[in-house]
VEXDREN-2710 file (C-alpha; in Angstrom, 1 decimal):
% VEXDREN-2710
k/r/px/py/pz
1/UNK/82.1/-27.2/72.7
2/UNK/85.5/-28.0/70.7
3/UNK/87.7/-31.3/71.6
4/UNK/89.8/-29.5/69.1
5/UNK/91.2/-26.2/67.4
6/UNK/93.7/-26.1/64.0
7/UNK/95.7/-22.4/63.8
8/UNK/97.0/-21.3/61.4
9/UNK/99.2/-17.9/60.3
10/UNK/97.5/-14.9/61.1
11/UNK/94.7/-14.6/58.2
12/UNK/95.6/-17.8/56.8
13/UNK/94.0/-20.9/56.6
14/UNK/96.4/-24.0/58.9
15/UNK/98.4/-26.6/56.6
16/UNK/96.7/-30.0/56.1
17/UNK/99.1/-31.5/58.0
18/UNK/98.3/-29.8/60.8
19/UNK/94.6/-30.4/60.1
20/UNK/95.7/-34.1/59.8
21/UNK/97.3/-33.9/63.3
22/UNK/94.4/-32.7/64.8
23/UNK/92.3/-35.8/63.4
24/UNK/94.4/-38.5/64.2
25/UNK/94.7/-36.8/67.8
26/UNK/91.3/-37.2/68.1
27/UNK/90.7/-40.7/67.0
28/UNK/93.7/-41.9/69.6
29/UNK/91.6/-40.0/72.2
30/UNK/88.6/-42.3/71.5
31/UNK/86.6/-39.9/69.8
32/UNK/84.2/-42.5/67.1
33/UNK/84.2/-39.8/64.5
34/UNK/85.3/-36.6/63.7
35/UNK/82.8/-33.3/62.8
36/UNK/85.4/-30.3/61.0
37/UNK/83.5/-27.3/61.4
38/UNK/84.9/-24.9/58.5
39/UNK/84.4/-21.0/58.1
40/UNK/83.3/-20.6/54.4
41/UNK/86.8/-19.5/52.6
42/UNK/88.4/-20.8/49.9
43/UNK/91.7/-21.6/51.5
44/UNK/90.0/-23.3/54.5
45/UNK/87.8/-25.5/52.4
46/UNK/90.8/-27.0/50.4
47/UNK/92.7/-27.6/53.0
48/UNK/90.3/-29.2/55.6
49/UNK/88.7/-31.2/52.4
50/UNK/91.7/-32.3/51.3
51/UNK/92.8/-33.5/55.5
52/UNK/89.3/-34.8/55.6
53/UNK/90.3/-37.3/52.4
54/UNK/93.2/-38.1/53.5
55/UNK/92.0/-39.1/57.4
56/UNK/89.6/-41.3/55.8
57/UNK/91.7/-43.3/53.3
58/UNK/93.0/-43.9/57.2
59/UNK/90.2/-45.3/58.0
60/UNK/89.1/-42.2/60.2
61/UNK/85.1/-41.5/60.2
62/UNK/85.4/-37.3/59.6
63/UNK/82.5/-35.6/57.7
64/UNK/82.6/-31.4/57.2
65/UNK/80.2/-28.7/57.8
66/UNK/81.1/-25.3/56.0
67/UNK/79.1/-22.2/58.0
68/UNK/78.6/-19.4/55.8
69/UNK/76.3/-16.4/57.8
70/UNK/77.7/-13.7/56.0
71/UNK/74.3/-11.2/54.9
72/UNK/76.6/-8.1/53.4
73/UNK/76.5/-9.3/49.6
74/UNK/72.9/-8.9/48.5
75/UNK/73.7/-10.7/45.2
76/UNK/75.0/-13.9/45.7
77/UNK/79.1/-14.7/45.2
78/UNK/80.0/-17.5/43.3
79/UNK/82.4/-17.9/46.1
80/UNK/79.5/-18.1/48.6
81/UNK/78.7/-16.5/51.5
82/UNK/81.9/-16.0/54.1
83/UNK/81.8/-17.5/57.5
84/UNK/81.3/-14.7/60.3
85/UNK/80.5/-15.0/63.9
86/UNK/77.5/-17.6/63.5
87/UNK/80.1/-20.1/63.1
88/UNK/80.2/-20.2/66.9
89/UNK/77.2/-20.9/67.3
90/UNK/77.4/-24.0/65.2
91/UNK/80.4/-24.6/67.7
92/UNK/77.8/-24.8/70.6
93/UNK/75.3/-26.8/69.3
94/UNK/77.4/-29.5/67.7
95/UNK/79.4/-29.7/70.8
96/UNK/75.8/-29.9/72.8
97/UNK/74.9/-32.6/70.3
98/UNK/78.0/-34.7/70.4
99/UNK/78.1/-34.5/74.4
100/UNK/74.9/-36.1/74.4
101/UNK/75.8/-39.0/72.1
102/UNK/74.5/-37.9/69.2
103/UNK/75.5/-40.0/65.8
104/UNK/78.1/-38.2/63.4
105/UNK/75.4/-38.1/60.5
106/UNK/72.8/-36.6/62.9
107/UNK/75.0/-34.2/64.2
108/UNK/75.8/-33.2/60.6
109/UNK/72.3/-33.3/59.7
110/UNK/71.4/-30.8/62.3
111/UNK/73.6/-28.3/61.9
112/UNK/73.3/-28.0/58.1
113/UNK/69.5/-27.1/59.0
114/UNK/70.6/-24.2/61.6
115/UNK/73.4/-22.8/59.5
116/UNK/70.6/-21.5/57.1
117/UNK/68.6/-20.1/59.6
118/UNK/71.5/-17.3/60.6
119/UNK/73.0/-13.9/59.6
120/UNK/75.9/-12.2/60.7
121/UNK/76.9/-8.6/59.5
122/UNK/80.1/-6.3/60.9
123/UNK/80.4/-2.6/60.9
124/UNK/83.3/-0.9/61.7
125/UNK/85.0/2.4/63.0
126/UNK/88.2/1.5/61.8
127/UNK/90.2/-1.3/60.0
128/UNK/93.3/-3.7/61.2
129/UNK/96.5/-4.7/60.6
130/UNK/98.3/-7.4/60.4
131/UNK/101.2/-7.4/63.3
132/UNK/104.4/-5.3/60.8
133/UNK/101.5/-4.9/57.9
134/UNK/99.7/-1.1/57.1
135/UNK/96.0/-1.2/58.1
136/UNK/94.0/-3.4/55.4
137/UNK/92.0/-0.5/54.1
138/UNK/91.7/3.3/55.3
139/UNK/88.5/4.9/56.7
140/UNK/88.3/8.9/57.3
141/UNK/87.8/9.7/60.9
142/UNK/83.7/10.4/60.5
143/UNK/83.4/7.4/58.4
144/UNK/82.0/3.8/59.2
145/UNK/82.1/0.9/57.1
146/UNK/79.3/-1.7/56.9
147/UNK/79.9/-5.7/55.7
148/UNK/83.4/-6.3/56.1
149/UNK/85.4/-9.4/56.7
150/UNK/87.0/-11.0/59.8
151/UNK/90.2/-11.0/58.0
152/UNK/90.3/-7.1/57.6
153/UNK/88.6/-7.4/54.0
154/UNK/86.5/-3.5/53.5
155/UNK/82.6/-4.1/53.0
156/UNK/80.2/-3.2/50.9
157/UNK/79.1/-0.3/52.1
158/UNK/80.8/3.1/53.4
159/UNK/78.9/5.7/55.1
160/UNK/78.9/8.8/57.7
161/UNK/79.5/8.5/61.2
162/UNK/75.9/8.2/63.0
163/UNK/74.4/7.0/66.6
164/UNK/74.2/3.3/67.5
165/UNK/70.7/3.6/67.4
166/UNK/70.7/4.3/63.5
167/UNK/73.7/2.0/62.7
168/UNK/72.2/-0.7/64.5
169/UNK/68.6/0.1/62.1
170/UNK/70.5/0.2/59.2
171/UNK/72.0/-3.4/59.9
172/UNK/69.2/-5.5/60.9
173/UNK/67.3/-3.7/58.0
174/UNK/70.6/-4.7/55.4
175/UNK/70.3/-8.3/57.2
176/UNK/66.6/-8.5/56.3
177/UNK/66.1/-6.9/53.1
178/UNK/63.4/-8.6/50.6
179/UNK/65.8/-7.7/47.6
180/UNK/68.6/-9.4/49.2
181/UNK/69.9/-12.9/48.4
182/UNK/71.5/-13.5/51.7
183/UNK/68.1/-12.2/53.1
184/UNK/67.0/-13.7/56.7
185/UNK/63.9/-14.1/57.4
186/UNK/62.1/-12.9/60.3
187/UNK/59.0/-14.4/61.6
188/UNK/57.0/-12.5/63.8
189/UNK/57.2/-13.3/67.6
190/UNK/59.7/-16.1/66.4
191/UNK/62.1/-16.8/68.9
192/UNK/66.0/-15.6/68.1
193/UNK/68.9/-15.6/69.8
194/UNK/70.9/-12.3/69.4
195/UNK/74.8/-12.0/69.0
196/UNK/76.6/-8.6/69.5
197/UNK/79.9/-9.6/69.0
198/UNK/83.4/-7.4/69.2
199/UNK/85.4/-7.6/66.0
200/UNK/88.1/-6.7/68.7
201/UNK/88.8/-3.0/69.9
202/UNK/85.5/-1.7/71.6
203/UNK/84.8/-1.7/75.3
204/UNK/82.2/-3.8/77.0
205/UNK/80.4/0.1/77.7
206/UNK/80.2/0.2/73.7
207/UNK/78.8/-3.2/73.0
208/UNK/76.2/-2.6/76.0
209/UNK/75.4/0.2/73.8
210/UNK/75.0/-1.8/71.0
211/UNK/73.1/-4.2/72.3
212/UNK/70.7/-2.4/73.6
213/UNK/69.6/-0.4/70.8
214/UNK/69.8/-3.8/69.0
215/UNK/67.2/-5.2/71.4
216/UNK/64.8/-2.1/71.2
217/UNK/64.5/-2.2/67.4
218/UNK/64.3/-6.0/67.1
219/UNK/61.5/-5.6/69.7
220/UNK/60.1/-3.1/67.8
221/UNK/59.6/-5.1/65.0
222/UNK/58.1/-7.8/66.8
223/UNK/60.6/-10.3/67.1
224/UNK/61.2/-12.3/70.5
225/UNK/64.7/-12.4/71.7
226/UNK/64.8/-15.9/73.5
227/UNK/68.8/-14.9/74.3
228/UNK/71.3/-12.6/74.2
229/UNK/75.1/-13.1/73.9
230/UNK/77.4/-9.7/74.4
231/UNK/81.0/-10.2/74.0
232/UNK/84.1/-11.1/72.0
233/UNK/83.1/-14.4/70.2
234/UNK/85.2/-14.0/66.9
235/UNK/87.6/-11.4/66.5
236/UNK/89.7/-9.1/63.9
237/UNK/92.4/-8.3/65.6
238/UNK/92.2/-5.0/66.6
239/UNK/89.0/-3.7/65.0
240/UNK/87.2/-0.8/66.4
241/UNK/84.0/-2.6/65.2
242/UNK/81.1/-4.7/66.1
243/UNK/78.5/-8.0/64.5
244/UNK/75.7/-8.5/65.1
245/UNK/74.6/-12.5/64.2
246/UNK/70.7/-13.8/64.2
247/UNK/69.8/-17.1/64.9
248/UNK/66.4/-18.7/64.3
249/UNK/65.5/-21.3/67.1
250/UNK/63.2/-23.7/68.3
251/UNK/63.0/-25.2/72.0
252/UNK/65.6/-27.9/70.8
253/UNK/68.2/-25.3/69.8
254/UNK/67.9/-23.2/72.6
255/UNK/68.4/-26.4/75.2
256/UNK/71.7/-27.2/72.9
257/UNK/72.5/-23.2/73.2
258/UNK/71.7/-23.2/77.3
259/UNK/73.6/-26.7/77.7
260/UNK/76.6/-26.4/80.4
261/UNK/80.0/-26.2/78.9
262/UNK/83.6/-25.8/80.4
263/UNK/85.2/-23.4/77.7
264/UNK/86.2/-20.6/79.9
265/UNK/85.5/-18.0/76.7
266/UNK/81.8/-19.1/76.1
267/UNK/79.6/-16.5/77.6
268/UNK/77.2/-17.7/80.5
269/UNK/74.1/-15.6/79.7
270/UNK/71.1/-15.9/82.1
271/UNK/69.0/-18.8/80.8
272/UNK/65.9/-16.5/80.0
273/UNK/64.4/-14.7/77.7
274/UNK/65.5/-11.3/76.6
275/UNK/61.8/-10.1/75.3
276/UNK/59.3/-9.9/77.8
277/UNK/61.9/-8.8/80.7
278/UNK/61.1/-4.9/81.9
279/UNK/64.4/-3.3/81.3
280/UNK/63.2/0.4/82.7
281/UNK/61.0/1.9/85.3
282/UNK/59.6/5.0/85.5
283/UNK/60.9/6.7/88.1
284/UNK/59.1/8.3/91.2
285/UNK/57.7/11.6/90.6
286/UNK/58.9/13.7/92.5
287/UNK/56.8/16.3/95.2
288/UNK/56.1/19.4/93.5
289/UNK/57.9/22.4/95.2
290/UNK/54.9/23.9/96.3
291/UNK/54.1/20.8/98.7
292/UNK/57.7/20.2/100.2
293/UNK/57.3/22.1/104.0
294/UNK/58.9/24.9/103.8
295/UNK/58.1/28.2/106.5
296/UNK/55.3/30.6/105.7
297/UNK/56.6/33.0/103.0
298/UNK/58.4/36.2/103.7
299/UNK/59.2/38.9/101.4
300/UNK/61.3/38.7/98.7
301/UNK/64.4/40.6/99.1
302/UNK/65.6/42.5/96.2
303/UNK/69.5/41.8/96.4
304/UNK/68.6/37.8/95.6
305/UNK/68.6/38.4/91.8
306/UNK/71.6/41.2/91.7
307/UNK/73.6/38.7/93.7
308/UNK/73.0/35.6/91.5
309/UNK/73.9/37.8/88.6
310/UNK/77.1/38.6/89.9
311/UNK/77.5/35.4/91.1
312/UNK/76.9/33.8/87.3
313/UNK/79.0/37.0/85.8
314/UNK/82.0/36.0/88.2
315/UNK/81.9/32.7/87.0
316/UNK/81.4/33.0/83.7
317/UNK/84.8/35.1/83.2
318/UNK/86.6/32.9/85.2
319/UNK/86.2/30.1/82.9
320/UNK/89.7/29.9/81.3
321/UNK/91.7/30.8/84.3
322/UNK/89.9/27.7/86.2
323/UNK/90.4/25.8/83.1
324/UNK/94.3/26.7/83.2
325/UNK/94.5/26.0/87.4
326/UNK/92.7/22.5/86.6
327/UNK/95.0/21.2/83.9
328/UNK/98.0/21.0/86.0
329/UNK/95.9/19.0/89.4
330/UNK/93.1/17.5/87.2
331/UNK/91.4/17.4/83.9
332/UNK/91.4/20.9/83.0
333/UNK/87.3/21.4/83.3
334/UNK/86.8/23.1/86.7
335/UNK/86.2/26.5/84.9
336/UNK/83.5/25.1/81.9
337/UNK/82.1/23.0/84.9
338/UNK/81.2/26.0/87.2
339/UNK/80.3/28.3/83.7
340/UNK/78.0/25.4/83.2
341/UNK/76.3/26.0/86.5
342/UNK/75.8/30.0/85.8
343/UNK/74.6/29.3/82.5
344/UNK/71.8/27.1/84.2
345/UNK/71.2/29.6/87.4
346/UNK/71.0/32.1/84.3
347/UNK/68.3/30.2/82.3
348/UNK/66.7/29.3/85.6
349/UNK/66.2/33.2/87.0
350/UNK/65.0/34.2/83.0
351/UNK/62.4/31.5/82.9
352/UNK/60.5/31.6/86.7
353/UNK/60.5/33.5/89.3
354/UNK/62.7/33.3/92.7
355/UNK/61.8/31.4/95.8
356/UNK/61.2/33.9/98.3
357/UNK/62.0/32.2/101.4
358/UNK/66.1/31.5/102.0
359/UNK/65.5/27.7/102.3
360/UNK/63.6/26.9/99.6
361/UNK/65.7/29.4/97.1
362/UNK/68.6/27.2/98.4
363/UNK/66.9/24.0/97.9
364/UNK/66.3/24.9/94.6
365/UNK/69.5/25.9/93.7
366/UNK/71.1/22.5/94.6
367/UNK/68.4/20.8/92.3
368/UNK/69.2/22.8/89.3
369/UNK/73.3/22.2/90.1
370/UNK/72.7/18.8/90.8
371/UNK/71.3/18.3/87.7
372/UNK/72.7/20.7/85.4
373/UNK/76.6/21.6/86.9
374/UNK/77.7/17.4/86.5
375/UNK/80.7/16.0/88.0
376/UNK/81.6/15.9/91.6
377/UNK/81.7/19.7/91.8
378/UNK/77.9/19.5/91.2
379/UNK/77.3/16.8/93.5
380/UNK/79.6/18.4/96.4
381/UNK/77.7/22.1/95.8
382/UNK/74.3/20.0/96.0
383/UNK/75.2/18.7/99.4
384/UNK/76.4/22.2/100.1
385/UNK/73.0/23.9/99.5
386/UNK/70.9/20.9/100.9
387/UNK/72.8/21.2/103.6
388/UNK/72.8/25.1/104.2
389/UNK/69.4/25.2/103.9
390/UNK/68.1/23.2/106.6
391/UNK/69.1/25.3/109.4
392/UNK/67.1/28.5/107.2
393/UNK/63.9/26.3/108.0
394/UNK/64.0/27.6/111.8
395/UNK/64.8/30.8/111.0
396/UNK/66.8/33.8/108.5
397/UNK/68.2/36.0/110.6
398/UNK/72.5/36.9/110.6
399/UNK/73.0/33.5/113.4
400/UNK/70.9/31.1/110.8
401/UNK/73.2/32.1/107.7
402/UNK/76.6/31.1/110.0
403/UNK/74.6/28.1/110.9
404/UNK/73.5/27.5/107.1
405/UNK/77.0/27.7/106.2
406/UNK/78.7/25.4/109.1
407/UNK/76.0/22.8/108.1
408/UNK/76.7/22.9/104.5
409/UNK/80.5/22.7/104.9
410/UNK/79.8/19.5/107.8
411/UNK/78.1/17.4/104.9
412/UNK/81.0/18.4/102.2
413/UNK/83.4/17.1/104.3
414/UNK/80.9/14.3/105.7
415/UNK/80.5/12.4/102.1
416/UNK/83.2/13.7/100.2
417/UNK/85.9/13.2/102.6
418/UNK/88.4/16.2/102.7
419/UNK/89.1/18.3/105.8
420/UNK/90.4/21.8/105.8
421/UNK/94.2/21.6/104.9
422/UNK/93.5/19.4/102.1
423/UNK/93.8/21.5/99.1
424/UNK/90.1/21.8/98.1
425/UNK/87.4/24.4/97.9
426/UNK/86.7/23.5/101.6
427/UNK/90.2/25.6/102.5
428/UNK/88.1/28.9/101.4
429/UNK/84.9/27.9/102.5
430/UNK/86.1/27.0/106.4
431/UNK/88.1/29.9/106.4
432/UNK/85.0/32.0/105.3
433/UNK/82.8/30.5/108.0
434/UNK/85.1/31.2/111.2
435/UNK/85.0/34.4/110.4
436/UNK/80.9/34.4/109.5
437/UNK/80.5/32.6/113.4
438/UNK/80.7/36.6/114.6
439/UNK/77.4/37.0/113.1
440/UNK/75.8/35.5/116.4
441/UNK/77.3/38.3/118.2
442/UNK/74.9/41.1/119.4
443/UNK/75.2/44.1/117.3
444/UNK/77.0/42.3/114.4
445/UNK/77.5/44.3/111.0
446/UNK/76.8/42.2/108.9
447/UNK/78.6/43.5/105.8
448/UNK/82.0/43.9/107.7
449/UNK/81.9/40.7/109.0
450/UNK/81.3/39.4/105.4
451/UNK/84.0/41.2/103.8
452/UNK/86.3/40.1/106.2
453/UNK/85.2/36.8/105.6
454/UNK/85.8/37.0/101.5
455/UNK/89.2/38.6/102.5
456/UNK/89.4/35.3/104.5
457/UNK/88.9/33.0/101.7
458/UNK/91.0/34.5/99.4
459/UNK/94.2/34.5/101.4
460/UNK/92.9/30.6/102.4
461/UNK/92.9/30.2/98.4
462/UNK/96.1/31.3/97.7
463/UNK/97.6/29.1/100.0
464/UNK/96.6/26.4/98.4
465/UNK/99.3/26.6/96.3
466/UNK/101.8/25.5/99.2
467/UNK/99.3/23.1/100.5
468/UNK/100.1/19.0/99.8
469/UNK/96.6/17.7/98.0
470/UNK/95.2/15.1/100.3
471/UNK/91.9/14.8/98.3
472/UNK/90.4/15.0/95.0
473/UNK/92.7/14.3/91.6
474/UNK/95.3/16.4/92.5
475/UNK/95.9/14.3/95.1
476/UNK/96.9/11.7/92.7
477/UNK/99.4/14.4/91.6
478/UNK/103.0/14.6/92.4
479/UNK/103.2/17.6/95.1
480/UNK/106.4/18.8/93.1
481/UNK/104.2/20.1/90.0
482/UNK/101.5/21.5/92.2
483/UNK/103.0/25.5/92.3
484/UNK/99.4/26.9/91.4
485/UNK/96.3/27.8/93.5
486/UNK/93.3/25.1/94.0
487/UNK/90.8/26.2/91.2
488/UNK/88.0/24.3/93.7
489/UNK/89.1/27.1/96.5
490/UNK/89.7/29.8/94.1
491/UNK/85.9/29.2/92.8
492/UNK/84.5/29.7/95.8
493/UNK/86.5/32.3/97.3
494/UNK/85.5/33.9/93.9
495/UNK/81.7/33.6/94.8
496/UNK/81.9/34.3/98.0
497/UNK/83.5/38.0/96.7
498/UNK/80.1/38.1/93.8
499/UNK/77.9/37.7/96.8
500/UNK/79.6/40.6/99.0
501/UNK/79.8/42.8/95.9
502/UNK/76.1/42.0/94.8
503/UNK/75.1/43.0/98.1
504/UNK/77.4/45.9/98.4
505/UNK/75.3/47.4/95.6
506/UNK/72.5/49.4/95.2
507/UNK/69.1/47.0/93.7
508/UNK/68.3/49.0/90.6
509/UNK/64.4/50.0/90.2
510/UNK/63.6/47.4/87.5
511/UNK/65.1/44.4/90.3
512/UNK/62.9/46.1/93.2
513/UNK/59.9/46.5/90.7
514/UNK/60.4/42.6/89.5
515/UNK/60.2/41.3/93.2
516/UNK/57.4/43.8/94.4
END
C-alpha cells in the first residue's frame, strides 16, 4: 500500500524535514517518483508542499494528492473539506496502481477522480484526549455527537442518545442530503464499497452492529454494496465512536481495492459482493404442540395451577436474597433470573390453559424457561424439564415422578458438568431425589416421602456454604470469601418446599371449577 509513513506529534502535522527524509529515502531505494498522499489540513498541506518543493529543486520526481471526504459541513469551508477515513482508501488504490507499474502522472490522475467520488462522516459517544490533556470537548452521558474530526475537533451536530439503526439513518441521510455541498451522490444499484471504521474505543461486537444496520438501510435504498470493510482503519485515539466512508466504484477500482497486499493492518475482506448475499434464514417452524406424541390425555389434576402459583410466589419474594447470595459467588442476578421465569410461568397460566398430561405440562415448561428465564439457569432447568419428562411418557404414577426426577438431574449433570458436591443447585436436587427413590416402594405415602425430601434439600442447601465450588462462577471464586449458601441450591430447595406446600393445600372451588 505505503513504501512509506511521516509521524508527527500527536495531532500535529511531521516537520518538513522529516517529510524530506522520507523522500530522499525513497529515491535511494529506487523508487522513479514519489506520490505524498496528504489528509486535507492546513498544517499538513504546508508542510508536505513545502518538502515536495524542496525534494524537487533535488531533482526528486514527487507530485501530491490532498484527500478531503469529510460530508459533515453542508456549506462549504473555505478551508475545504478535512481528510477522514477515505484517505485510506486512496492508500490502496495508489499502492495497487504503483505495484503494477503505473506512471506517477497516471497514478495522480486516478486518484484525483476517486477522491471525489467518497464521503466519510464520524459520530461519537464520547470525545478524546490527548495523553496529559482534558478531553477535547464534553458530551453528557445520553448525548452523541455527529461530524467530528479525527483530531478530537466536536462536529456539527449534537443530539440524543438513539439505536444504531437510527444513527446509522441519520448519517447516510447527512452524507447524501440534496441541500448539502459535500453531498454524495448515490446512483441506484451503483456499486459502493462500504467503510465502518473505529474512531478507536468500540469493540468489534459494536461495529458489527454498525455495520449491519448500515448494510440494511443502504440496501434499502437501492444501492449495491460491492464490499464491505469493518475495522480500525483511521483512528482518534480513544474515541468511543465510529465512520462510516462511501466509495463509488467501477470494476477497475474494485480490482485495485481486492489486489493482494502485505500490510498486516489492511483488512482481508471476502472478495464478493455484500448485496445480493442472504444474510438470514427463516427458521424451521416448529411442530405445533398438539402434534408432538405425547399419551392419550388424562384428567387434569387440580393442584397443577395452586402449585405453580406457589411455585412463582416463592420465587418472586426470594428475588433480593438470591440477588444478595449471587453477588458474593457471581454476578448478583440469580434472584431477578428465577423472578424472571415466574413472571413468564405467570403470564403463561393467565393466557392458556394447562397441559393436562405430566409430560407435555413439563415439556412446556422448559420451552417457556428456555426462552423466557435466559442465562445458564434457563438452559440447565430446560434440560431439567426435557429431561424429567420423558420417563412421564410411559407412565404418572409415584415410581415415574422418582424416575422423572433421576432423569432430569442425569442430563444437568450430563451437559453442564457438575456432580453433587460441587456447590450448585444439583447439591438440593440429588439430595431431594434419594429420598424421592422410596416412592417405588409398595404402599409409599407420597406426601411423607416428599416432605422428607424438601427437608432433604434444605439441609443439602445449607451446606453449601462449607462446600469448595467446583463449577459454575463461584468456582472462579476464592473459597475463602464463599461463607454463604449456593443461591442455585437454595432456589431449588425453595421450589421443591412451593411444590410440597401447594400440594399440602386444599384446591379452592374456583381452581377445581377452572380445570373441570
Amino acid at each position: 500500500m505505503l513504501s512509506g509513513v511521516v509521524a508527527g506529534p500527536v495531532f500535529t502535522s511531521p516537520a518538513v524535514g522529516s517529510i524530506l527524509a522520507a523522500i530522499r529515502a525513497m529515491k535511494e531505494a529506487g523508487a522513479v517518483g514519489t506520490l505524498l498522499i496528504v489528509k486535507n489540513y492546513t498544517g499538513d498541506r504546508l508542510n508536505f508542499g513545502l518538502a515536495l518543493e524542496q525534494a524537487r529543486a533535488e531533482g526528486a520526481d514527487v507530485d501530491m494528492v490532498v484527500v478531503g471526504d469529510d460530508s459533515a459541513f453542508t456549506k462549504q469551508k473555505k478551508a475545504g473539506r478535512r481528510g477522514l477515513c477515505g484517505t485510506v482508501l486512496i492508500h490502496k488504490v495508489a499502492g495497487a496502481l504503483a505495484e503494477a507499474g503505473v506512471s506517477l502522472n497516471e497514478i495522480v490522475r486516478k486518484v484525483t477522480a476517486v477522491k471525489g467520488q467518497m464521503g466519510t462522516l464520524g459520530v461519537s459517544l464520547s470525545p478524546c484526549s490527548v495523553p496529559g490533556s482534558r478531553p477535547t470537548f464534553q458530551l453528557a452521558d445520553d448525548e452523541l455527537e455527529l461530524g467530528l474530526g479525527i483530531h478530537g475537533e466536536a462536529g456539527v451536530r449534537r443530539m440524543k442518545m438513539t439505536s444504531a439503526d437510527q444513527i446509522v439513518k441519520i448519517m447516510l441521510n447527512h452524507m447524501t442530503s440534496r441541500s448539502s455541498d459535500s453531498q454524495l451522490q448515490l446512483k441506484s444499484g451503483a456499486p459502493v464499497v462500504l467503510v465502518v471504521n473505529n474512531l478507536g474505543g468500540l469493540s468489534y461486537l459494536e461495529l458489527g452492529v454498525v455495520a449491519g444496520s448500515a448494510v440494511r438501510y443502504l440496501e434499502k435504498k437501492g444501492v449495491h454494496i460491492a464490499r464491505a470493510f469493518v475495522g480500525s482503519f483511521m483512528t482518534a485515539l480513544e474515541m468511543a465512536g465510529v465512520s462510516l466512508t462511501l466509495l463509488q466504484v467501477d470494476d477497475e477500482i474494485l480490482s485495485l481495492l481486492d489486489s493482494d497486499t502485505t500490510a498486516v493492518a489492511w483488512s482481508q475482506p471476502a472478495k464478493m459482493s455484500i448485496s445480493g448475499q442472504k444474510r438470514e434464514r427463516i427458521a424451521p417452524k416448529e411442530k405445533l404442540e398438539e402434534e408432538e406424541s405425547f399419551p392419550p390425555p388424562v384428567p387434569p389434576s387440580p393442584y397443577v395451577r395452586q402449585v405453580l402459583e406457589k411455585v412463582c410466589d416463592r420465587l418472586l419474594s426470594l428475588q433480593e436474597e438470591l440477588n444478595d447470595l449471587d453477588r458474593a459467588a457471581g454476578d448478583g442476578d440469580c434472584g431477578s433470573t428465577h423472578a424472571r421465569a415466574a413472571r413468564a410461568i405467570q403470564e403463561w397460566m393467565e393466557a392458556r390453559p394447562l397441559p393436562a398430561h405430566p409430560s407435555k405440562l413439563l415439556s412446556s415448561l422448559a420451552k417457556l424457561l428456555l426462552e423466557k428465564m435466559g442465562g445458564s439457569s434457563g438452559a440447565l432447568y430446560g434440560l431439567f424439564l426435557t429431561a424429567a419428562a420423558q420417563p412421564l411418557r410411559l407412565g404418572d404414577d409415584l415410581s415415574f415422578w422418582s424416575l422423572a426426577m433421576d432423569a432430569g438431574i442425569k442430563a444437568m449433570m450430563t451437559y453442564g458438568g457438575a456432580a453433587p458436591g460441587d456447590r450448585t443447585m444439583l447439591d438440593s436436587l440429588c439430595a431431594a431425589a434419594a429420598e424421592l427413590r422410596n416412592l417405588k416402594k409398595p404402599k409409599a405415602n407420597a406426601m411423607q416421602v416428599l416432605a422428607k425430601a424438601v427437608q432433604e434439600a434444605e439441609a443439602a442447601a445449607e451446606s453449601t456454604k462449607n462446600m469448595e465450588a467446583a463449577a459454575g462462577r463461584a468456582s472462579y471464586i476464592s473459597s475463602a470469601r464463599l461463607d454463604q449458601p449456593d443461591p442455585g441450591a437454595v432456589a431449588a430447595a425453595a421450589i421443591l418446599r412451593a411444590v410440597l406446600e401447594g400440594l399440602q393445600s386444599k384446591p379452592s372451588h374456583s381452581m377445581i371449577q377452572s380445570v373441570a
